[in-house]
The first five atom37 places (N, CA, C, CB, O) and aatype in JSON, in Angstrom:
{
  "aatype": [20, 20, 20, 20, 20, 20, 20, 20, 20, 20, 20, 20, 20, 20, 20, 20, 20, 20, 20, 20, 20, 20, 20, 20, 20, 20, 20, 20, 20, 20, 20, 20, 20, 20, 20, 20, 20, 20, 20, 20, 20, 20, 20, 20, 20, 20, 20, 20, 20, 20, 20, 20, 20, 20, 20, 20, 20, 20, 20, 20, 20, 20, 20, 20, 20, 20, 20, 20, 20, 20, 20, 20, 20, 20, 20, 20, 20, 20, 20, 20, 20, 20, 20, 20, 20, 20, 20, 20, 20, 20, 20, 20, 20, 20, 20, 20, 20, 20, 20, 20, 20],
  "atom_mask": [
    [1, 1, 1, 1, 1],
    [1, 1, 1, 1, 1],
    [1, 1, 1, 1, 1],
    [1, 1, 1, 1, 1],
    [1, 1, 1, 1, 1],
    [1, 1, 1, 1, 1],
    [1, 1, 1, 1, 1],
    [1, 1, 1, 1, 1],
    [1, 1, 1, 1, 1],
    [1, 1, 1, 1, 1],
    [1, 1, 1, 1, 1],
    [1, 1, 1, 1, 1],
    [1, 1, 1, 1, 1],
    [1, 1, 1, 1, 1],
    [1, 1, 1, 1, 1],
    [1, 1, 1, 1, 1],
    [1, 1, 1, 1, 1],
    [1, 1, 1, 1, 1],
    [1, 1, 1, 1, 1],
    [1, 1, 1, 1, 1],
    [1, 1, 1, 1, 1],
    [1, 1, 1, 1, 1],
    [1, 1, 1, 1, 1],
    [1, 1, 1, 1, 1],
    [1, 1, 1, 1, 1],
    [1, 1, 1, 1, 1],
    [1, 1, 1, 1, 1],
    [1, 1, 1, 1, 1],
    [1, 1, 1, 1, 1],
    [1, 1, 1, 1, 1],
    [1, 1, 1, 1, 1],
    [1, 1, 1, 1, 1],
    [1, 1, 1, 1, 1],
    [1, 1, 1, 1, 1],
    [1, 1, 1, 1, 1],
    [1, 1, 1, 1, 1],
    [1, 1, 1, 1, 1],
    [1, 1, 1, 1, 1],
    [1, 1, 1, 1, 1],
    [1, 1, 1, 1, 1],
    [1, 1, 1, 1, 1],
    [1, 1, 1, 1, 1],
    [1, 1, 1, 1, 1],
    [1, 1, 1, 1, 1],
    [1, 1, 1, 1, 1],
    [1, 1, 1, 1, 1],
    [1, 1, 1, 1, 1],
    [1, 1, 1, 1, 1],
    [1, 1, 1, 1, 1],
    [1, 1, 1, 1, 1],
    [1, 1, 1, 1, 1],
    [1, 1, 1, 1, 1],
    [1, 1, 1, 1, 1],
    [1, 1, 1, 1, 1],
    [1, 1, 1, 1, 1],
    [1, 1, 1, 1, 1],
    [1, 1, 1, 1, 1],
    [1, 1, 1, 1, 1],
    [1, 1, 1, 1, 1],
    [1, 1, 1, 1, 1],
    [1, 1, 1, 1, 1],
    [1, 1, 1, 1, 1],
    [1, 1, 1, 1, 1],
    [1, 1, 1, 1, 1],
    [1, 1, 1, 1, 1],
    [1, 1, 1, 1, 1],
    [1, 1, 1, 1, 1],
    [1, 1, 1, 1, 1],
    [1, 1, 1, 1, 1],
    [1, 1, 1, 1, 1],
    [1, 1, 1, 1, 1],
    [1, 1, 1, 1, 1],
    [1, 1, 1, 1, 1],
    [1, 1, 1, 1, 1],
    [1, 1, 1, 1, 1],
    [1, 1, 1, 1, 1],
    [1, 1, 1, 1, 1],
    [1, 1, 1, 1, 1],
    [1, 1, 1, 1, 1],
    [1, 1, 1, 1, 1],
    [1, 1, 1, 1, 1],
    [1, 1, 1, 1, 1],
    [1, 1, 1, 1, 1],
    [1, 1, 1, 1, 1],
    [1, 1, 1, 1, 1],
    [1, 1, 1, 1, 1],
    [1, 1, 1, 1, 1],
    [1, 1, 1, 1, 1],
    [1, 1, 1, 1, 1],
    [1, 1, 1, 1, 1],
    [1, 1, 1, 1, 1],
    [1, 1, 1, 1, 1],
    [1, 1, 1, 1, 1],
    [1, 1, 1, 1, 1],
    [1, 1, 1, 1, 1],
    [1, 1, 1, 1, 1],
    [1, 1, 1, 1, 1],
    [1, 1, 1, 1, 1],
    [1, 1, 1, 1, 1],
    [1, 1, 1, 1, 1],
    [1, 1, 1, 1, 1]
  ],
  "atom_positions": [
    [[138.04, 113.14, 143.43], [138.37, 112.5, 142.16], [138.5, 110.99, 142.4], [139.68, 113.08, 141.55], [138.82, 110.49, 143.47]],
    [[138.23, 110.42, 141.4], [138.02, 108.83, 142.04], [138.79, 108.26, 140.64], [135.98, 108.11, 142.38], [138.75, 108.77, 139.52]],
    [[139.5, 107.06, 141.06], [140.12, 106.13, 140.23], [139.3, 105.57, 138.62], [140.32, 104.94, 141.25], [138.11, 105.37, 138.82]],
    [[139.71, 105.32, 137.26], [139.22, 104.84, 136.57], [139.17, 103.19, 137.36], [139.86, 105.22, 135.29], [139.99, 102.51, 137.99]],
    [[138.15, 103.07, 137.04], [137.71, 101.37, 137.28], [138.49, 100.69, 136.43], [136.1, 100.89, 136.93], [138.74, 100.97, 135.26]],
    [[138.99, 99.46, 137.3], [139.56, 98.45, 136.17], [138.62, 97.66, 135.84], [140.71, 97.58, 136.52], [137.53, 97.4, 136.36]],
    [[139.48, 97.08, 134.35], [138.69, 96.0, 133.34], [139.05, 94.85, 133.42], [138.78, 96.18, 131.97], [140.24, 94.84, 133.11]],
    [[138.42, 93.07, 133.84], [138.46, 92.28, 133.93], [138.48, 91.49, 132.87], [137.94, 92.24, 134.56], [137.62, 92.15, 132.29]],
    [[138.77, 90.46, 131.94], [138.5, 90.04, 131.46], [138.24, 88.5, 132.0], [139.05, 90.47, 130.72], [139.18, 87.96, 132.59]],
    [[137.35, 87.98, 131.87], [136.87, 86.49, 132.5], [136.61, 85.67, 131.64], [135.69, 86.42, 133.33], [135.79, 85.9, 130.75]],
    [[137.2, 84.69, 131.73], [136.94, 83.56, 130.51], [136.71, 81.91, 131.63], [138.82, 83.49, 129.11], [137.1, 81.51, 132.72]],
    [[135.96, 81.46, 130.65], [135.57, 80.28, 131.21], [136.24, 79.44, 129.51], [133.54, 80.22, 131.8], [136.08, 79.89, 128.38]],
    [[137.2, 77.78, 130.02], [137.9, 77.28, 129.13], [137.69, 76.06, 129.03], [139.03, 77.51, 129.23], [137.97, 75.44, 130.06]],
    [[137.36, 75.55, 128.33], [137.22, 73.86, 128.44], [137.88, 73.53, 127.41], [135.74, 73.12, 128.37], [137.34, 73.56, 126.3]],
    [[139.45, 73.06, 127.61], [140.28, 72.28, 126.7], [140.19, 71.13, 126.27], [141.21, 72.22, 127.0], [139.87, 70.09, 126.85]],
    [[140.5, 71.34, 125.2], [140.19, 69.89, 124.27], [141.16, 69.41, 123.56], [139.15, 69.99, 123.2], [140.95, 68.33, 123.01]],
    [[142.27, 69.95, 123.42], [143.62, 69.25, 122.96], [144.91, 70.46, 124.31], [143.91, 69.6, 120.52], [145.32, 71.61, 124.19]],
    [[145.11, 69.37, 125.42], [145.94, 69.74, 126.21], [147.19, 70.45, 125.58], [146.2, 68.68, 126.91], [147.47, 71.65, 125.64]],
    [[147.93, 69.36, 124.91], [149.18, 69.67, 124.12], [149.38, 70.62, 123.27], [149.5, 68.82, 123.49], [150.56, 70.93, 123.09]],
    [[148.4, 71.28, 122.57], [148.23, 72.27, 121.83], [147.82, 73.52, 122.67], [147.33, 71.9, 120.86], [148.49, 74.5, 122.36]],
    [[146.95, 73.73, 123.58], [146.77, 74.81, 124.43], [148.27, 75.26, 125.07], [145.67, 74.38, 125.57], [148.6, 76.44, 125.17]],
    [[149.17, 74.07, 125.5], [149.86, 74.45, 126.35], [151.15, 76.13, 125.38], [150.58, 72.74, 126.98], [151.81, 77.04, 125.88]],
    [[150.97, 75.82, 124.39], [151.18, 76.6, 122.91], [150.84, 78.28, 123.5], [149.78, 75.91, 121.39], [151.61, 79.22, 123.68]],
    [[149.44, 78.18, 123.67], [148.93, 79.4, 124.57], [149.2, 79.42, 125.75], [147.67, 79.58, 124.64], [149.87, 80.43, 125.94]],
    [[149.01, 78.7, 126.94], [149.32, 79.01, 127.86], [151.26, 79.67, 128.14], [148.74, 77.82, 128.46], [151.84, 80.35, 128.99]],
    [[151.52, 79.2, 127.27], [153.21, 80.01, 127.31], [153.2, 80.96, 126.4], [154.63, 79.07, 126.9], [154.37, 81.26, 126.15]],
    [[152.48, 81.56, 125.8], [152.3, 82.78, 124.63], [151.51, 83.9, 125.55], [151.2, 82.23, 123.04], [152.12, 84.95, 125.8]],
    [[150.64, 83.77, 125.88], [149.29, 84.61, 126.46], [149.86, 85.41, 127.48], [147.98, 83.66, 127.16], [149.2, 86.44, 127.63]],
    [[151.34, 85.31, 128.61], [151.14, 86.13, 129.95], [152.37, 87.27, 129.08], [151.67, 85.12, 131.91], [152.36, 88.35, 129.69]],
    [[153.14, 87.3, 128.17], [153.96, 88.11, 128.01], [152.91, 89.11, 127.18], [155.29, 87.55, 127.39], [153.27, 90.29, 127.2]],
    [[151.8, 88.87, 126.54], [150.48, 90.18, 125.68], [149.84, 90.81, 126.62], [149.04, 89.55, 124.68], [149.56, 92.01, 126.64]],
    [[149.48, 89.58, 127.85], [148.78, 90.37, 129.08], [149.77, 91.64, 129.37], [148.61, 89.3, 130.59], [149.62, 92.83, 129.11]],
    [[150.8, 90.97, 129.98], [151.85, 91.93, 130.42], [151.84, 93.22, 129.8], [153.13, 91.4, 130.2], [151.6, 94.27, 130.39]],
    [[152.18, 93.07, 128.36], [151.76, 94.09, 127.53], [150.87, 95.52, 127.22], [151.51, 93.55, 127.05], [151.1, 96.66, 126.8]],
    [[149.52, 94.59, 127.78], [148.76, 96.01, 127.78], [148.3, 95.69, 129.79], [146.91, 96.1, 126.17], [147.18, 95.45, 130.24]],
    [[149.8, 95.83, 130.68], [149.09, 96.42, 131.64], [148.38, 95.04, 132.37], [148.05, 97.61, 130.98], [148.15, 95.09, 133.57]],
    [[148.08, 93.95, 131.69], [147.0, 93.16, 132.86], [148.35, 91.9, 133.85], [145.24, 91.86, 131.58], [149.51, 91.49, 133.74]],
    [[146.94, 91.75, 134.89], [148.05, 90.08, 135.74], [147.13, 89.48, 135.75], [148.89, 89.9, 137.5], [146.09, 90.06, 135.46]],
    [[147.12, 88.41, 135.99], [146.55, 87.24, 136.63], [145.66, 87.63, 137.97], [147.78, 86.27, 137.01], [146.21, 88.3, 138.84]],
    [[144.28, 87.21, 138.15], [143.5, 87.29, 139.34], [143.35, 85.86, 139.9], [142.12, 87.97, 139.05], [143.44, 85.51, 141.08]],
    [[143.08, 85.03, 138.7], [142.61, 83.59, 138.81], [143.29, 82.86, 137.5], [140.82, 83.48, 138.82], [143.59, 83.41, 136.43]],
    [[143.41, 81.87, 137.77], [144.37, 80.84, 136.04], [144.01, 79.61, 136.59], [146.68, 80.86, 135.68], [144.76, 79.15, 137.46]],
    [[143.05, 79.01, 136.27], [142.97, 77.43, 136.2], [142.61, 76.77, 137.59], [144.43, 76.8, 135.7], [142.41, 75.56, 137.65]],
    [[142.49, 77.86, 139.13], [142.56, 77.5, 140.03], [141.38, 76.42, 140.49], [142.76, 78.52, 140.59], [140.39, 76.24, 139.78]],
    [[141.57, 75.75, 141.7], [140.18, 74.93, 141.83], [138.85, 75.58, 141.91], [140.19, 74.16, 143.03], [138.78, 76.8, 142.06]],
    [[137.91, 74.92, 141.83], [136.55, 75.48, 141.5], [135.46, 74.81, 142.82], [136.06, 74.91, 139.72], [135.24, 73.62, 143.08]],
    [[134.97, 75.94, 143.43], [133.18, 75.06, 144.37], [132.06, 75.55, 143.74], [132.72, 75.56, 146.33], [132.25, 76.69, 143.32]],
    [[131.24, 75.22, 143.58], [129.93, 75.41, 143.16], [129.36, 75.84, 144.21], [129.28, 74.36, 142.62], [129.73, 75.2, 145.2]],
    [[128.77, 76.48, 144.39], [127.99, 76.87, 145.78], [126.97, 77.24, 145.5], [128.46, 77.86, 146.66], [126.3, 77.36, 146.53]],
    [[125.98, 77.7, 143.93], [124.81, 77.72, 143.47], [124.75, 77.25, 142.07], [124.31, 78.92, 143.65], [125.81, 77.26, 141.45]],
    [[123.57, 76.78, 141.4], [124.06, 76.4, 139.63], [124.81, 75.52, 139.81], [124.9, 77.5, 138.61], [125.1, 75.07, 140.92]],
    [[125.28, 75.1, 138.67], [126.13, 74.65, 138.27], [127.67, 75.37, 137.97], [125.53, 74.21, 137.45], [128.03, 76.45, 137.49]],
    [[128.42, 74.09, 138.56], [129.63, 75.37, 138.44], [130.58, 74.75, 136.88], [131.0, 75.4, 140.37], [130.4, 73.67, 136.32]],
    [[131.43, 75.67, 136.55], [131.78, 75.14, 135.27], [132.65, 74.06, 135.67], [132.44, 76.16, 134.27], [133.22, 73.83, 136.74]],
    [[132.62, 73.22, 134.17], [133.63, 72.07, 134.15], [134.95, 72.82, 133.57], [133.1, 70.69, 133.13], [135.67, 73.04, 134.54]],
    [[135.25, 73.07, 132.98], [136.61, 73.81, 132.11], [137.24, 74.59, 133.57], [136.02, 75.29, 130.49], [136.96, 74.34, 134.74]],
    [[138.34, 75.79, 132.9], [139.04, 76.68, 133.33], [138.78, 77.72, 133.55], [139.72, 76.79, 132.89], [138.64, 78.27, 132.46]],
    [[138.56, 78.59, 134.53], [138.12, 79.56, 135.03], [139.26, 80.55, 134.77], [137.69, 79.31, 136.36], [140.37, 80.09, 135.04]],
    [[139.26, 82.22, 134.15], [140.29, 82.83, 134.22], [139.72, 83.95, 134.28], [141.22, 82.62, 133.35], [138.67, 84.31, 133.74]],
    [[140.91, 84.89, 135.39], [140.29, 86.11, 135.46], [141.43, 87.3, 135.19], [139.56, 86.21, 136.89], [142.3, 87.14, 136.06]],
    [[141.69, 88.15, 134.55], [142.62, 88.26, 134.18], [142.26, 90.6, 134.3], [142.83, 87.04, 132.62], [141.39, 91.3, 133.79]],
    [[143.18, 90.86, 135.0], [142.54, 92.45, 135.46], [143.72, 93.58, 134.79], [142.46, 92.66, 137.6], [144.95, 93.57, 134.81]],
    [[142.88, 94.4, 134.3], [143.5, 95.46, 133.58], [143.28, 97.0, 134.34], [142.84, 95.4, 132.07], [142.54, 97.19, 135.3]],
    [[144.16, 98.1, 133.64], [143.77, 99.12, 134.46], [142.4, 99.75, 133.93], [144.9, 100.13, 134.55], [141.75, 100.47, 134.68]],
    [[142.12, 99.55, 133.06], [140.85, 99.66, 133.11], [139.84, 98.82, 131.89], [140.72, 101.11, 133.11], [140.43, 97.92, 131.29]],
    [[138.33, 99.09, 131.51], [137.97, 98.4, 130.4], [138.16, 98.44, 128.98], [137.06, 98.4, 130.46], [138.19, 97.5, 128.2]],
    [[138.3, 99.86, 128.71], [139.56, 100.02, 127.82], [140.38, 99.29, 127.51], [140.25, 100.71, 128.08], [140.5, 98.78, 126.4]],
    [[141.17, 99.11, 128.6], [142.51, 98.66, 127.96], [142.38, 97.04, 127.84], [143.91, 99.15, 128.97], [143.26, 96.54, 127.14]],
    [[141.37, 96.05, 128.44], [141.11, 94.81, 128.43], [140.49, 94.65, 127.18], [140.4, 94.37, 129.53], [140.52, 93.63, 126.49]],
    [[139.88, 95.78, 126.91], [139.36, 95.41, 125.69], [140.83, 95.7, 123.95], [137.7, 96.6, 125.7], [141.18, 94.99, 123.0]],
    [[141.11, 96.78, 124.34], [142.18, 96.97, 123.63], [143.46, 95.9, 123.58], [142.53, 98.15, 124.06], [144.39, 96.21, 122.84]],
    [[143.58, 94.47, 124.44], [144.02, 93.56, 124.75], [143.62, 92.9, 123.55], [143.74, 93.18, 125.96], [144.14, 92.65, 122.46]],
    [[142.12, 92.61, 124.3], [141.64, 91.26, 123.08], [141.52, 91.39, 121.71], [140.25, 90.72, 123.26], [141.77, 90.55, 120.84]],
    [[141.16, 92.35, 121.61], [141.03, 93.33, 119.43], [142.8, 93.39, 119.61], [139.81, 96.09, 119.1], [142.96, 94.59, 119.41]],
    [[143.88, 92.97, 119.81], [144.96, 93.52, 119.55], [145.62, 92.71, 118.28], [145.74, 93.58, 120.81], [145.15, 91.61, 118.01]],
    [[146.5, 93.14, 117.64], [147.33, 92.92, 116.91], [148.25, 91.44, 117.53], [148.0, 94.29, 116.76], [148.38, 90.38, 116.91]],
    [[148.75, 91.74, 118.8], [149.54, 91.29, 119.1], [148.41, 89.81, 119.79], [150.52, 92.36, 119.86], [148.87, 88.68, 119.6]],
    [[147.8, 89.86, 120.12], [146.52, 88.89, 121.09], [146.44, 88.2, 120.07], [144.87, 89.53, 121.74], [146.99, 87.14, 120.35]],
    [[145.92, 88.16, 118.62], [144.91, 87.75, 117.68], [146.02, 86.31, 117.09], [144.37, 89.24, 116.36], [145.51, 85.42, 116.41]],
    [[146.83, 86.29, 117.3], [147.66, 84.95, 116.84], [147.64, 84.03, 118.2], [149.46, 85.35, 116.3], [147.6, 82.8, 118.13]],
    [[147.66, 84.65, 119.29], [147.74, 83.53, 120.5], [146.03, 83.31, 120.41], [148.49, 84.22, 122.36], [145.68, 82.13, 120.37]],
    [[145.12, 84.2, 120.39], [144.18, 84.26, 120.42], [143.58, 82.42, 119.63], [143.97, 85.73, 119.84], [143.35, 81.38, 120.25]],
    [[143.54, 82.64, 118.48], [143.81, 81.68, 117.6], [143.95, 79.98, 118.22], [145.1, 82.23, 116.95], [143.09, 79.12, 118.04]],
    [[145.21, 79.78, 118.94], [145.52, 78.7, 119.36], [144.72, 78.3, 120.34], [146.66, 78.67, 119.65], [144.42, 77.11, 120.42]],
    [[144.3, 79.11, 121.13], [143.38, 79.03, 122.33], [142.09, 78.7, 121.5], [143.29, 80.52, 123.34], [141.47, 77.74, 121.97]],
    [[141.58, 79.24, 120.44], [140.35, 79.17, 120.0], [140.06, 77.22, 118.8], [140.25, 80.98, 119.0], [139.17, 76.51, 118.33]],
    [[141.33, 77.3, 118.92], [141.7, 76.2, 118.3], [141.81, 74.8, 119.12], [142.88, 76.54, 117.73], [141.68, 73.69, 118.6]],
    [[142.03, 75.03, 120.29], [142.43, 74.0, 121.38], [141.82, 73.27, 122.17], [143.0, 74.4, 122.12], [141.94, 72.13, 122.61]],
    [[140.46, 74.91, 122.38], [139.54, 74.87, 123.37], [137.74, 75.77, 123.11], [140.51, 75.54, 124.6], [137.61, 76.86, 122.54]],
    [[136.98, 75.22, 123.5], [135.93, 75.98, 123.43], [135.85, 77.3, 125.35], [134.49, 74.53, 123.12], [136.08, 77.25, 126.56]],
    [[135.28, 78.36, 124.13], [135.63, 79.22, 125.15], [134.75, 80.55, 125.31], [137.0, 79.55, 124.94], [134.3, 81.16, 124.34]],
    [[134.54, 80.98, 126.78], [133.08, 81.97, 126.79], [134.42, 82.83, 127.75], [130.99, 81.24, 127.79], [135.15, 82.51, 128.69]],
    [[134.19, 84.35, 126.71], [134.88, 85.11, 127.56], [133.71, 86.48, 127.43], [136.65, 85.34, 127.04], [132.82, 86.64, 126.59]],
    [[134.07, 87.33, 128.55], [133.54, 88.42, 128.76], [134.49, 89.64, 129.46], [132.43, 88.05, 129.48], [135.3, 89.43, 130.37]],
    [[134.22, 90.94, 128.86], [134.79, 92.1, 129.79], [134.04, 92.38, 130.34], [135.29, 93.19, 129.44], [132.95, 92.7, 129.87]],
    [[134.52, 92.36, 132.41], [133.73, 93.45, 132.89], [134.58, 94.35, 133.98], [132.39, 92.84, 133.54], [135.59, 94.11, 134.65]],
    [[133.61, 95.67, 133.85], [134.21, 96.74, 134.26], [134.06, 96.84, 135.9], [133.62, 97.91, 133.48], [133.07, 96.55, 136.58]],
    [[135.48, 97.38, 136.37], [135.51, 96.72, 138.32], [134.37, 98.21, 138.57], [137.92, 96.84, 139.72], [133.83, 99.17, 138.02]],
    [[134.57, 97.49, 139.79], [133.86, 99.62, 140.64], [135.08, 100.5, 140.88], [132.94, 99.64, 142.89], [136.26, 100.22, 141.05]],
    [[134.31, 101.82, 140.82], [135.09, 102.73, 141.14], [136.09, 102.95, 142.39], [134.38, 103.51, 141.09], [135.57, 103.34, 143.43]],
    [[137.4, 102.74, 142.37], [138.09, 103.04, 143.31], [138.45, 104.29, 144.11], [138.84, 102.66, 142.97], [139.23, 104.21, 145.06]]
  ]
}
């Protein structure tokens, strides 16, 4: 029997009003918490080592599975922090699903 795979959610962030994000950045880890996710990566430094690497914020953010990362972002509770972030900053997020453990 093998583990459900966890669900990642990855966002790439390029802020555009600091002072207003920071709004989200103190809203966003108590919803994670919520359904289950932590922190993998938050804002850490960045190398390029092929491409281009992004200018913004890198975030990686891991759930117990894709389900539930996704049941994160459609949430009730997400969709108001959601908002401020979408307001602050332009932003490319994606779920993806880990391998089987």
């Amino acid at each position: 029997m093998t583990d459900t795979p966890k669900g990642y959610v990855v966002a790439e962030v390029d802020v555009h009003d600091a002072e207003g994000f920071a709004a989200y950045r103190a809203a966003v880890p108590a919803v994670i918490a919520q359904f289950g996710g932590r922190y993998v990566a938050r804002g850490g430094a960045i190398t390029g080592v092929e491409g281009d690497a992004p200018t913004g914020r890198i975030v990686i953010v891991e759930f117990p599975s894709k389900a539930q990362a996704e049941a994160f972002l459609n949430s009730a509770e997400y969709a108001p922090v959601a908002a401020i972030r979408q307001r602050t900053s332009s932003s490319r997020l994606f779920v993806v699903e880990g391998v089987e453990g």
